[in-house]
N, CA and C atoms as a LAMMPS dump frame, in Angstrom:
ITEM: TIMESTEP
0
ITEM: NUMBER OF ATOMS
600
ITEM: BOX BOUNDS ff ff ff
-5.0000000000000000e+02 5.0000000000000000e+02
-5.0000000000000000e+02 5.0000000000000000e+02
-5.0000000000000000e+02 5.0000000000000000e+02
ITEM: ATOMS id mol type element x y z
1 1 1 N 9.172 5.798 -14.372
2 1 2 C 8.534 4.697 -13.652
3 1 3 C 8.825 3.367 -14.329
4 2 1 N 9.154 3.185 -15.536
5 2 2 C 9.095 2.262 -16.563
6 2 3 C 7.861 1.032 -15.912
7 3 1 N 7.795 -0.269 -15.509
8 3 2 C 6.858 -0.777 -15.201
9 3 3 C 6.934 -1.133 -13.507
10 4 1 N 6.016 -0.698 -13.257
11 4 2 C 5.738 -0.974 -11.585
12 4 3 C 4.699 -1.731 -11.288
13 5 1 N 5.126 -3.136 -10.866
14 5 2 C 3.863 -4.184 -9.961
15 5 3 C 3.462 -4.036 -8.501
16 6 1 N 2.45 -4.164 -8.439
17 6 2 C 2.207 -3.85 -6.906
18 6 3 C 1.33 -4.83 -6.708
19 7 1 N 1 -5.405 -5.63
20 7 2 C -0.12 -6 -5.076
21 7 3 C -0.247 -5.785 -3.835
22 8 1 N -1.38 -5.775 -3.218
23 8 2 C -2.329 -5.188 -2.305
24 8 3 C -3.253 -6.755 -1.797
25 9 1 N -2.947 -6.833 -0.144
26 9 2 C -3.762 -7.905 0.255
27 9 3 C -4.073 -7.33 1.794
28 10 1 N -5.277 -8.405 2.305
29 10 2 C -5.924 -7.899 3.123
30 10 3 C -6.992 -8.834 3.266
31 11 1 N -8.052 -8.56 4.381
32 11 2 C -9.327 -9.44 4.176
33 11 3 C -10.944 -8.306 3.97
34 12 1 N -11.201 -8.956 3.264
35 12 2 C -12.447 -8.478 3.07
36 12 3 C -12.817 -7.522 3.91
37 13 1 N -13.72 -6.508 3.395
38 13 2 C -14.15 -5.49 4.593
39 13 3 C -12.648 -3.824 4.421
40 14 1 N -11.576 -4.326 4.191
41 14 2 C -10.679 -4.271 4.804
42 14 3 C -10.246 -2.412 3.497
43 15 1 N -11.005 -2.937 2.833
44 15 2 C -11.197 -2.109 1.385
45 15 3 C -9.537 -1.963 0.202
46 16 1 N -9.255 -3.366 0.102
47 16 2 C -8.055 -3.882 -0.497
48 16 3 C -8.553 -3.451 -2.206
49 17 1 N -9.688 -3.873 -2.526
50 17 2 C -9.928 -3.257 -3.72
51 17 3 C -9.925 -2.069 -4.297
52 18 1 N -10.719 -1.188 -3.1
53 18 2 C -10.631 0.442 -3.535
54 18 3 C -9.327 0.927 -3.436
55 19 1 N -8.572 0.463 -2.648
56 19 2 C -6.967 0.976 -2.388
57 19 3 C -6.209 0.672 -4.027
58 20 1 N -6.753 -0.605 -4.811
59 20 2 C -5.81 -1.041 -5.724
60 20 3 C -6.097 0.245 -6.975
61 21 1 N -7.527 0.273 -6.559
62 21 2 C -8.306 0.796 -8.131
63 21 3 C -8.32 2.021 -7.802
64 22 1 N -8.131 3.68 -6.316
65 22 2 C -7.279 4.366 -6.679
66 22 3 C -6.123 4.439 -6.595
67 23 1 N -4.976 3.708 -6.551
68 23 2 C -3.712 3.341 -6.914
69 23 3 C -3.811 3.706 -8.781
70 24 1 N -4.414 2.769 -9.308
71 24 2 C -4.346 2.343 -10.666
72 24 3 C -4.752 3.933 -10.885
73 25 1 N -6.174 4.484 -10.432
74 25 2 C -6.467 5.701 -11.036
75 25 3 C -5.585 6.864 -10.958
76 26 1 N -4.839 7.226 -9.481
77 26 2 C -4.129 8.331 -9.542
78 26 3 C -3.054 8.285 -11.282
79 27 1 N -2.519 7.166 -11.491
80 27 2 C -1.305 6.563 -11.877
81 27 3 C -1.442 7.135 -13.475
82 28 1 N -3.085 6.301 -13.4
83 28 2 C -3.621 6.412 -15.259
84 28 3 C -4.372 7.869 -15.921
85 29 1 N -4.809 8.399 -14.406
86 29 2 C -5.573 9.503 -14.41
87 29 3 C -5.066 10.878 -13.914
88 30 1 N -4.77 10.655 -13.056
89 30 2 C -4.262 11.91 -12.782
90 30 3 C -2.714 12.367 -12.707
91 31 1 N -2.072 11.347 -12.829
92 31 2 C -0.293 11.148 -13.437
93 31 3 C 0.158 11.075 -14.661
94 32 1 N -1.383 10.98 -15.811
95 32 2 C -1.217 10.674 -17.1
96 32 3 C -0.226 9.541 -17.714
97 33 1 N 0.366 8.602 -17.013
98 33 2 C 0.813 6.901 -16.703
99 33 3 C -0.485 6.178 -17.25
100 34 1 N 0.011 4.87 -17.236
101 34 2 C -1.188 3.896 -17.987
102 34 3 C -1.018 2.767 -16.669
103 35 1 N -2.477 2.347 -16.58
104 35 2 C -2.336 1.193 -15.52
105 35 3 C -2.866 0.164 -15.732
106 36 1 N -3.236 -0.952 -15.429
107 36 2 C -4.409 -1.949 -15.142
108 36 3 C -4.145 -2.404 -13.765
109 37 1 N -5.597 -3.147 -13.382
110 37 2 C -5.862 -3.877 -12.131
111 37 3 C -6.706 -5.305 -12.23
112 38 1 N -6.355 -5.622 -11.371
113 38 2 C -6.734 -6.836 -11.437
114 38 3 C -7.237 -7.516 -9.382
115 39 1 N -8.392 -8.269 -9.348
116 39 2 C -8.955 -8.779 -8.566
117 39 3 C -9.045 -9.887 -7.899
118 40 1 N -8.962 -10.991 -6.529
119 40 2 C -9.459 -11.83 -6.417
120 40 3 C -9.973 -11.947 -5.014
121 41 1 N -10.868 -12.531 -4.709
122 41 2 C -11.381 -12.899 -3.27
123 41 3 C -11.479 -14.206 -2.898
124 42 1 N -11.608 -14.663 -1.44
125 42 2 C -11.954 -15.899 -0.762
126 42 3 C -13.088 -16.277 -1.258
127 43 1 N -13.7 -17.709 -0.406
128 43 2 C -15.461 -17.571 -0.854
129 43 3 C -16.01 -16.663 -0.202
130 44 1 N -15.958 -15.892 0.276
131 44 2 C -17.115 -15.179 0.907
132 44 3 C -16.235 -14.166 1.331
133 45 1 N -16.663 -12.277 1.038
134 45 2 C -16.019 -11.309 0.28
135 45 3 C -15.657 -10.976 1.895
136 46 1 N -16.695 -11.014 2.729
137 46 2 C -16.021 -9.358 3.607
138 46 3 C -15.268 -10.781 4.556
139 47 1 N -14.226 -10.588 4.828
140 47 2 C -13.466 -11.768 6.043
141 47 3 C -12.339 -12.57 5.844
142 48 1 N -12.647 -12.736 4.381
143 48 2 C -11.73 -13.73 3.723
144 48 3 C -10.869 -12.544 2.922
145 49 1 N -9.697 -13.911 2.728
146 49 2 C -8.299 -13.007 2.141
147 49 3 C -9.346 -12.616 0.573
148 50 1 N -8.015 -11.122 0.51
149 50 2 C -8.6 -11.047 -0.96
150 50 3 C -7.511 -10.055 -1.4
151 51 1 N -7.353 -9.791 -2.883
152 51 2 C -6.388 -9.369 -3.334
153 51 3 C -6.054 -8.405 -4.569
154 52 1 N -5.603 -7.573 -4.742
155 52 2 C -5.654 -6.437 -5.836
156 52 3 C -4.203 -6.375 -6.55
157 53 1 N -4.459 -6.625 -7.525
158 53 2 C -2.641 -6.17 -8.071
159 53 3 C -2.856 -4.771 -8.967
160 54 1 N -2.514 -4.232 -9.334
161 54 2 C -1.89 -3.178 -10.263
162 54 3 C -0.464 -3.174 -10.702
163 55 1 N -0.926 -2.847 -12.114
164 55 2 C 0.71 -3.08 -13.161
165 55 3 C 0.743 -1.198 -13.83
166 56 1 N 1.929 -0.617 -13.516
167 56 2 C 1.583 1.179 -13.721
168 56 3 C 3.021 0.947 -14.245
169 57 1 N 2.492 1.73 -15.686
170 57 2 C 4.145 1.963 -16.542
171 57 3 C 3.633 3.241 -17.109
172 58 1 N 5.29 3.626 -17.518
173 58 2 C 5.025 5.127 -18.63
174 58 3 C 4.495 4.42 -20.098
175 59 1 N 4.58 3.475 -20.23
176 59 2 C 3.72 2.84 -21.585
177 59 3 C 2.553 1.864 -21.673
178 60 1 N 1.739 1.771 -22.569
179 60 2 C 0.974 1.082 -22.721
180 60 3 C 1.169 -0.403 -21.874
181 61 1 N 0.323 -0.657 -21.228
182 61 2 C 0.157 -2.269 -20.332
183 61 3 C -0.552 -3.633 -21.432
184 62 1 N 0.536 -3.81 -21.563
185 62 2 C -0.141 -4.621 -22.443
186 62 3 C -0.375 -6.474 -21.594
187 63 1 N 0.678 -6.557 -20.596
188 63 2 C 0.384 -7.541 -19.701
189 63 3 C -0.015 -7.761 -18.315
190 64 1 N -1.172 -7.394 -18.292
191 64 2 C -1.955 -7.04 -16.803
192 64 3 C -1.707 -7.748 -15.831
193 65 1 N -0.712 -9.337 -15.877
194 65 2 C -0.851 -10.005 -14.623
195 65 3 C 0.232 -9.56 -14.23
196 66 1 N 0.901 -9.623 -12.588
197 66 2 C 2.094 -9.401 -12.356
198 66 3 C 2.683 -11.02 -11.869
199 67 1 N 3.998 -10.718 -12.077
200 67 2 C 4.64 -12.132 -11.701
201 67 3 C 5.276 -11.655 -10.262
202 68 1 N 6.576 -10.682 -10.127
203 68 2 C 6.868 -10.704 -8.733
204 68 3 C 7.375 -9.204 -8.483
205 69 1 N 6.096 -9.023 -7.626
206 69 2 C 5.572 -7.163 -7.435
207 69 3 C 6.621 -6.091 -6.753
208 70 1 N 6.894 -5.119 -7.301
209 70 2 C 8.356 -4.177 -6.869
210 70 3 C 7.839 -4.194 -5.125
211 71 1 N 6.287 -3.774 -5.375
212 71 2 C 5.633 -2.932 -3.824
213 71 3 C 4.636 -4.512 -3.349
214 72 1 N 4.511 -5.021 -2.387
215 72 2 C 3.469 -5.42 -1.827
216 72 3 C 3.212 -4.329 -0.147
217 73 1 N 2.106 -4.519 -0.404
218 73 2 C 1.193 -3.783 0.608
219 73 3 C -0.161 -5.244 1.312
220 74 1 N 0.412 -5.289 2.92
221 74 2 C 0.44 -6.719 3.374
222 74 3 C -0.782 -5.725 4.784
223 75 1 N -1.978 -5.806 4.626
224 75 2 C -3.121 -5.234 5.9
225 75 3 C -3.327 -6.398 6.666
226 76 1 N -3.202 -7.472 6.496
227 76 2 C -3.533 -8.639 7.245
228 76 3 C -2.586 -9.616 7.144
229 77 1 N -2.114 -10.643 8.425
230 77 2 C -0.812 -11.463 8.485
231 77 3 C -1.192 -12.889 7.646
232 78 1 N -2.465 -12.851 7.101
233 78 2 C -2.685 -14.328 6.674
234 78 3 C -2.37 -13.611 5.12
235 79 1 N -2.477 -12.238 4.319
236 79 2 C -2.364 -12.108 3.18
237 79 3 C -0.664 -11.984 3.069
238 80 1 N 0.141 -11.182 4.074
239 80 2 C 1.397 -11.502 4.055
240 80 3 C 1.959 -12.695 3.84
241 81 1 N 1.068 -13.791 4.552
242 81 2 C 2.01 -15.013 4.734
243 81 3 C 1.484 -15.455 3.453
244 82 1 N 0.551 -15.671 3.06
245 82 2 C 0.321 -16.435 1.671
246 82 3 C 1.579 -15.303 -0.072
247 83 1 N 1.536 -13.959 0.291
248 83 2 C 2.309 -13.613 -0.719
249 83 3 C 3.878 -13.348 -0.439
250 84 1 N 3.946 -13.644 0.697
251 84 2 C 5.574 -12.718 1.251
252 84 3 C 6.539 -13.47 0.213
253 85 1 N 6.6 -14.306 -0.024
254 85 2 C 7.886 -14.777 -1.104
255 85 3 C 7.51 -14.265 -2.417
256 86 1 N 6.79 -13.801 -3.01
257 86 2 C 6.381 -13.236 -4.164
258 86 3 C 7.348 -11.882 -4.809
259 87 1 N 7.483 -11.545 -3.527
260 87 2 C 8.35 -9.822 -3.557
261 87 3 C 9.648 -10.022 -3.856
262 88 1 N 9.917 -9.171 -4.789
263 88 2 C 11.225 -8.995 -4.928
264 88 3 C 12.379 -8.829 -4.235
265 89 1 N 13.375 -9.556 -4.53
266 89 2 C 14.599 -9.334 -3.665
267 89 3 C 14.757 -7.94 -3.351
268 90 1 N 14.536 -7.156 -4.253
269 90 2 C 14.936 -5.392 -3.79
270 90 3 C 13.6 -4.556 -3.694
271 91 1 N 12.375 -5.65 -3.606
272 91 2 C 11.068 -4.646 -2.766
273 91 3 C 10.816 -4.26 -1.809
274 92 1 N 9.707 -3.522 -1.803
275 92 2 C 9.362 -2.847 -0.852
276 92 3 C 8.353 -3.169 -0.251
277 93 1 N 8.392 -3.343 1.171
278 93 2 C 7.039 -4.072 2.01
279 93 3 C 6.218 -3.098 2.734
280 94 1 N 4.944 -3.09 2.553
281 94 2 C 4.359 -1.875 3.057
282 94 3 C 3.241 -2.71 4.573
283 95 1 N 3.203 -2.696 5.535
284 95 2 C 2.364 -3.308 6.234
285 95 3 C 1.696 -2.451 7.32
286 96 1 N 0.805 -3.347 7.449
287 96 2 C -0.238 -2.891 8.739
288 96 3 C 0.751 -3.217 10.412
289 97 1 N 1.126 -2.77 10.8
290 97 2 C 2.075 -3.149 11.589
291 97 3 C 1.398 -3.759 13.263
292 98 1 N 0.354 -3.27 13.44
293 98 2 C -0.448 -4.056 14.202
294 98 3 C -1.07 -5.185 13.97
295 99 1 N -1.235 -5.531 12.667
296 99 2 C -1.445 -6.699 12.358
297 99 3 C -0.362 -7.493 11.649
298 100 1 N 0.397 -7.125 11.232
299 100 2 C 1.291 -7.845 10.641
300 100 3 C 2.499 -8.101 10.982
301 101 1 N 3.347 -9.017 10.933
302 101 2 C 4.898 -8.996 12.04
303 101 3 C 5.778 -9.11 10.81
304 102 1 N 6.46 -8.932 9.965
305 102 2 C 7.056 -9.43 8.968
306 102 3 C 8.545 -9.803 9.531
307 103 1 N 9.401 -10.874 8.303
308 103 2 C 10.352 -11.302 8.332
309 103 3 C 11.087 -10.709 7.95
310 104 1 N 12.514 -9.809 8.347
311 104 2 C 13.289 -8.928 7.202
312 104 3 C 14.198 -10.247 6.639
313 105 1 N 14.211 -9.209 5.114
314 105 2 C 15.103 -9.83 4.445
315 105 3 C 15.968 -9.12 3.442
316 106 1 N 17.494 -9.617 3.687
317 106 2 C 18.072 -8.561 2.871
318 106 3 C 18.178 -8.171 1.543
319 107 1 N 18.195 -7.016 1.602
320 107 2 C 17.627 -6.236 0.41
321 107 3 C 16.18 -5.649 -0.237
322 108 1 N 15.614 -6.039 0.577
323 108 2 C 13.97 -5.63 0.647
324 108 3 C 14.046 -3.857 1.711
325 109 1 N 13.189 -3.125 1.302
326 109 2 C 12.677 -2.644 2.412
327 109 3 C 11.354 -2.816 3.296
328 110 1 N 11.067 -2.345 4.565
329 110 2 C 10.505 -2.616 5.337
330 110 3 C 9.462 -1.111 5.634
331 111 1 N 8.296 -1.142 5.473
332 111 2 C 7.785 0.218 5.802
333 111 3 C 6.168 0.135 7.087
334 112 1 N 6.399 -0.103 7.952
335 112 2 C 5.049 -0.205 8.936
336 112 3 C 4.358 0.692 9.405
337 113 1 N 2.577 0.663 9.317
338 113 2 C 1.937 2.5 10.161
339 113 3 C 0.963 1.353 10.555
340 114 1 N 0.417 1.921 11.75
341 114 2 C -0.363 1.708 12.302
342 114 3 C -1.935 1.845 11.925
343 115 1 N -2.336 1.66 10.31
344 115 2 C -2.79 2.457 10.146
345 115 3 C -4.434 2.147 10.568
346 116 1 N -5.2 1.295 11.17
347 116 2 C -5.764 0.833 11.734
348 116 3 C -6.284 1.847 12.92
349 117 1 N -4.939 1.971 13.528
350 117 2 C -5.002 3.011 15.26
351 117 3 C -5.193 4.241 14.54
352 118 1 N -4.735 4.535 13.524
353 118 2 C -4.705 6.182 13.058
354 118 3 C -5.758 6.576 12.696
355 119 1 N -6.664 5.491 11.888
356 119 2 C -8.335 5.307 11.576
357 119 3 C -9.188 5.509 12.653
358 120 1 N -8.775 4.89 13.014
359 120 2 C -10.018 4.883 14.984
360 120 3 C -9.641 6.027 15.706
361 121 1 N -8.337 6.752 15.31
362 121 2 C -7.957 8.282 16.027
363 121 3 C -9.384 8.984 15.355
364 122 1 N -9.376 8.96 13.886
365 122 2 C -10.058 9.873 12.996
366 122 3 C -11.798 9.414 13.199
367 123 1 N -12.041 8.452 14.389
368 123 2 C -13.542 8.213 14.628
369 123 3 C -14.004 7.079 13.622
370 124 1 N -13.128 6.526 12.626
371 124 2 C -13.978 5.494 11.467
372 124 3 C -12.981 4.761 11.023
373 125 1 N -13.258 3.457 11.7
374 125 2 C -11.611 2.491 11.426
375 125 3 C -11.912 2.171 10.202
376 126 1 N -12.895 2.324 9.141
377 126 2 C -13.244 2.11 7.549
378 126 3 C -12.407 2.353 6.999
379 127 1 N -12.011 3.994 7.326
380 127 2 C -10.933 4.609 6.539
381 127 3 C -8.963 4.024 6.664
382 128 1 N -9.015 2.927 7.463
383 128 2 C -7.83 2.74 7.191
384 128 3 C -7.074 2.206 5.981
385 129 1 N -7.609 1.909 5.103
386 129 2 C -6.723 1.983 3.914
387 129 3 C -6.41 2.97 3.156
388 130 1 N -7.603 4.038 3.904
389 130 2 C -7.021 5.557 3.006
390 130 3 C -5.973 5.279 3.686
391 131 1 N -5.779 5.924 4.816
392 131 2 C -4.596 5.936 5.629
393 131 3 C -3.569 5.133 5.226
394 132 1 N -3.697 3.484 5.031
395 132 2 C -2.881 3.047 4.2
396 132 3 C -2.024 3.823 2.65
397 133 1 N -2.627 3.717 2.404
398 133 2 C -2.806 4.561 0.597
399 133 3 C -1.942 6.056 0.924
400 134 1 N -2.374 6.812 1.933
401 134 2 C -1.306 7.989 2.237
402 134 3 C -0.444 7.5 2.257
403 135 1 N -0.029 6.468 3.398
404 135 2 C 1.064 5.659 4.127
405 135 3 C 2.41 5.958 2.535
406 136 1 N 1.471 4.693 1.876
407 136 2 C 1.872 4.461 0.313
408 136 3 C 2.499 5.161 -0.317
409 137 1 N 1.685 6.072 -0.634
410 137 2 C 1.892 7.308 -1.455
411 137 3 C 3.298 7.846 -1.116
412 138 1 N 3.464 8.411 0.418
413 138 2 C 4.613 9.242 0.983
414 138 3 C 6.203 7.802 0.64
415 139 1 N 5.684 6.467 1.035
416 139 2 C 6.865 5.859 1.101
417 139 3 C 7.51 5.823 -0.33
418 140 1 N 6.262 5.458 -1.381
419 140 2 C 6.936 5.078 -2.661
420 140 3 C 6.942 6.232 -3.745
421 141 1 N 6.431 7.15 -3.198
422 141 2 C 6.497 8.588 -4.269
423 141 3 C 6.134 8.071 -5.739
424 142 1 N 5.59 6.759 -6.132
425 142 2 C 4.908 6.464 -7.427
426 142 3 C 4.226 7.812 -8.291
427 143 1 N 3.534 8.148 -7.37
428 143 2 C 2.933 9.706 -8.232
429 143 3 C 2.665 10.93 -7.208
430 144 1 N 2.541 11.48 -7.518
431 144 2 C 2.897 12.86 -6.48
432 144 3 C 1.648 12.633 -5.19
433 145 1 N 2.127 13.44 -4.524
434 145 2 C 0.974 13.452 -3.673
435 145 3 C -0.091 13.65 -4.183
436 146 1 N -0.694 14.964 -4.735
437 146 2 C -2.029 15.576 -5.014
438 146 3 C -2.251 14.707 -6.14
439 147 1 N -1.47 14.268 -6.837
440 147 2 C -2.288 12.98 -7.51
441 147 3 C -3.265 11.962 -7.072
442 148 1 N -2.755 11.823 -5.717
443 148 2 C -3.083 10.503 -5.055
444 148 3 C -4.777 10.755 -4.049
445 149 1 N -3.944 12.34 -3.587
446 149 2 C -5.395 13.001 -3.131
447 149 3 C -7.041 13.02 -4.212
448 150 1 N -5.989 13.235 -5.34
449 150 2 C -7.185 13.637 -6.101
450 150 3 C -7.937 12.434 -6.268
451 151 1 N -7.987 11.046 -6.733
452 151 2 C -7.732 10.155 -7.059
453 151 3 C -8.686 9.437 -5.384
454 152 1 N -8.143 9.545 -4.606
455 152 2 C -9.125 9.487 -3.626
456 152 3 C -10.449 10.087 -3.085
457 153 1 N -10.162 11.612 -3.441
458 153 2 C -11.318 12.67 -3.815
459 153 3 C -12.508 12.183 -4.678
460 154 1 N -12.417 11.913 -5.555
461 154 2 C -12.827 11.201 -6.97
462 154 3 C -13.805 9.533 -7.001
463 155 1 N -12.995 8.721 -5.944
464 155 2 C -13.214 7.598 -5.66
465 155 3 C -13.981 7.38 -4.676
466 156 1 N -14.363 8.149 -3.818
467 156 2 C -14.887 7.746 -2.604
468 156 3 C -16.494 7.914 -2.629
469 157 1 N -17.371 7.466 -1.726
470 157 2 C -18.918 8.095 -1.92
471 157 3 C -18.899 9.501 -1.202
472 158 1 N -19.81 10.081 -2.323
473 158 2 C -19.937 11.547 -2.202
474 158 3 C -20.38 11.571 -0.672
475 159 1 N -19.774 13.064 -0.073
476 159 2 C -20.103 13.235 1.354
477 159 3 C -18.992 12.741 2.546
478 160 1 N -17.856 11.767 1.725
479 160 2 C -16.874 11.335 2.816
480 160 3 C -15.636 11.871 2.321
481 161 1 N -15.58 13.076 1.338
482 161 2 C -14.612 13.3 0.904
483 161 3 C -13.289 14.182 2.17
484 162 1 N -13.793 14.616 3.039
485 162 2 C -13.357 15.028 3.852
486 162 3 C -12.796 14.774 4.801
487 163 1 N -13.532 13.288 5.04
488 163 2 C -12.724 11.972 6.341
489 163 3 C -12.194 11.486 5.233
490 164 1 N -11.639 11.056 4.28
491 164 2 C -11.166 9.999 3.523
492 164 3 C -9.631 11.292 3.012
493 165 1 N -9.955 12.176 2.881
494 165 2 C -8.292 12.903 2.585
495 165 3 C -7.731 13.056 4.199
496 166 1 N -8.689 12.891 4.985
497 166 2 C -7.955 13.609 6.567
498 166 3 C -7.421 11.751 6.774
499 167 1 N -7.772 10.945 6.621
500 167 2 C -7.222 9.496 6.744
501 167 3 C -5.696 9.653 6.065
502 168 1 N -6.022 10.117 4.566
503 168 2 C -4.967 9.96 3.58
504 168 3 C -3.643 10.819 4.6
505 169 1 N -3.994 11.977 4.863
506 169 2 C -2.995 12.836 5.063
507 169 3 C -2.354 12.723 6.432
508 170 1 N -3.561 11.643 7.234
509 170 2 C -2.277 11.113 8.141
510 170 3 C -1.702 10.344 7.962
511 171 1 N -1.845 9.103 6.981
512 171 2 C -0.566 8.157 6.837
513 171 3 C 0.466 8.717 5.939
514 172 1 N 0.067 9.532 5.157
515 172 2 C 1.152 10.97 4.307
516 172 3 C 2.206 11.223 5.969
517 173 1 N 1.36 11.597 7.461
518 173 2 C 2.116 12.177 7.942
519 173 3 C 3.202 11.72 8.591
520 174 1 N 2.576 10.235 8.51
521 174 2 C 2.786 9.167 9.935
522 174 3 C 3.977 8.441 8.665
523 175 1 N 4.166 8.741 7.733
524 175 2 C 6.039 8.315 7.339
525 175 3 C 6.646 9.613 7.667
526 176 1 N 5.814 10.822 7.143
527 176 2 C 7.804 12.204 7.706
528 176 3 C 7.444 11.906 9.221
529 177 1 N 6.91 11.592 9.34
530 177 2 C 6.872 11.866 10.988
531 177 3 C 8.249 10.522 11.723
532 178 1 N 7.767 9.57 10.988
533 178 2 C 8.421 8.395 11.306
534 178 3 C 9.444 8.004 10.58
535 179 1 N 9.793 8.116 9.282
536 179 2 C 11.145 7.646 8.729
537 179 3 C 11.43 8.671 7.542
538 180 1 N 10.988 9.73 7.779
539 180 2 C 11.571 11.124 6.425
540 180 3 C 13.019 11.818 7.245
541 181 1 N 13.601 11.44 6.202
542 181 2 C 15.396 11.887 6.888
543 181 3 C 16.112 10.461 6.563
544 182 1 N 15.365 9.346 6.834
545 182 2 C 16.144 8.229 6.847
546 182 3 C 16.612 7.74 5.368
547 183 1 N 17.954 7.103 5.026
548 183 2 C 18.363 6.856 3.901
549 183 3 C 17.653 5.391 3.616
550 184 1 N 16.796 5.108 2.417
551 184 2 C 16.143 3.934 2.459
552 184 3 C 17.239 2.839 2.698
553 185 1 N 18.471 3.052 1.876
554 185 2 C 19.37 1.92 1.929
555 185 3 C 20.003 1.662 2.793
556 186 1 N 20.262 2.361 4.216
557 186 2 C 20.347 2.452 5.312
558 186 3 C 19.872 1.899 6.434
559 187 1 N 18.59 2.341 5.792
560 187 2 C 17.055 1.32 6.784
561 187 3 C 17.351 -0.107 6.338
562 188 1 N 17.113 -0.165 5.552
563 188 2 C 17.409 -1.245 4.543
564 188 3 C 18.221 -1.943 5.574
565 189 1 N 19.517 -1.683 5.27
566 189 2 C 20.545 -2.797 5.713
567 189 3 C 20.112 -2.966 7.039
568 190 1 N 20.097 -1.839 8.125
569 190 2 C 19.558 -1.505 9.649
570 190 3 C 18.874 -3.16 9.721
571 191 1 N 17.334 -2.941 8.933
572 191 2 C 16.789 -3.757 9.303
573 191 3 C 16.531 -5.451 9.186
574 192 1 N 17.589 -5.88 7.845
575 192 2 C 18.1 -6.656 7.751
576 192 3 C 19.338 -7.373 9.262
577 193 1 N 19.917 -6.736 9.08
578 193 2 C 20.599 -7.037 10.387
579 193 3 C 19.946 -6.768 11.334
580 194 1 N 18.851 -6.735 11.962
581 194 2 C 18.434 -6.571 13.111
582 194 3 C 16.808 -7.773 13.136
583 195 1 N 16.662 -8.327 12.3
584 195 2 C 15.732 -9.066 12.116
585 195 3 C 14.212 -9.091 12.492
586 196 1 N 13.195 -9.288 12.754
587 196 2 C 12.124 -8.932 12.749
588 196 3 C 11.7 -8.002 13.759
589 197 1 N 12.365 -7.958 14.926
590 197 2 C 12.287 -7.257 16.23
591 197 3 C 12.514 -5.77 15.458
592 198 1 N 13.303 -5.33 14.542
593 198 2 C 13.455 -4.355 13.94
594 198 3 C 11.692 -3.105 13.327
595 199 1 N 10.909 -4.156 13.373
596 199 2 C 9.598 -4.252 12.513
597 199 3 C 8.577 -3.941 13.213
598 200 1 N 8.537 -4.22 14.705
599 200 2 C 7.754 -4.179 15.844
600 200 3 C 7.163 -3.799 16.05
């Protein structure tokens, strides 16, 4: 893994924090990796943009801020637009694709779920950042799956452990379902040349 930045945006409500902090936990805890996280919000928590980074290496973290994140993960188009230049020329964009329209750009990848609609399939649009967080998990293989399960297992309030892995394991499903087979660098270029309509 050597060091991996990520940041995580969204608006309030939207559960951008719990997504960062089990991110950080699968990574530090149940991957035996070292992580930190880090926090910020609008004035006023549930509505307004707000934001989670995590820094996950095979060594000690000794510098918790990130400067410009391998992964952003974009749930809302006002947190995209305020970080989208932040990402690395060769990152990876993870978005809410009903809410978010992104710009391709070459050499980035592009990864969109619905995961919003997949939440409200499962009766509790709350859970869409699990769903996100599956999404995650399957695109960037950071730590194994059952890491990520566990880690959500662990994190959630007792009693929802059951809607919160059935969230996880459809955005786990909703990438093989949707881009497992595909060569990332492939997509990659695909969607570079085909420009945002590609993203849709």
């Amino acid at each position: 893994m050597s060091r991996t930045e990520i940041r995580i945006t969204g608006f309030g409500g939207q559960g951008v924090v719990l997504s960062g902090f089990i991110i950080g936990r699968a990574v530090a805890v149940h991957a035996g990796k070292h992580a930190t996280m880090m926090q910020s919000f609008g004035p006023e928590a549930r509505g307004s943009a707000c934001s989670a980074t995590v820094a996950a290496s095979d060594e000690e973290v000794l510098f918790p801020y990130i400067e410009r994140p391998d992964i952003f993960v974009a749930m809302s188009a006002d947190g995209y637009e305020t970080y989208r230049d932040d990402l690395k020329e060769d990152g990876i964009l993870i978005y809410e694709r009903d809410l978010v329209h992104p710009v391709s750009k070459e050499g980035q990848r592009a990864f969109g779920v619905p995961s919003t609609r997949i939440a409200e399939s499962l009766g509790r649009s709350i859970v869409q950042n699990i769903v996100m967080l599956g999404f995650f998990a399957a695109v960037t293989g950071i730590v194994p799956r059952e890491a990520m399960r566990d880690a959500v297992r662990a994190s959630v309030p007792a009693g929802t452990e059951e809607l919160n892995l059935k969230a996880f394991d459809a955005g786990y499903a909703y990438f093989e379902q949707e881009y497992k087979g595909a060569n990332p660098r492939e997509e990659e270029e695909t969607a570079a040349a085909a420009g945002p309509a590609a993203h849709a």
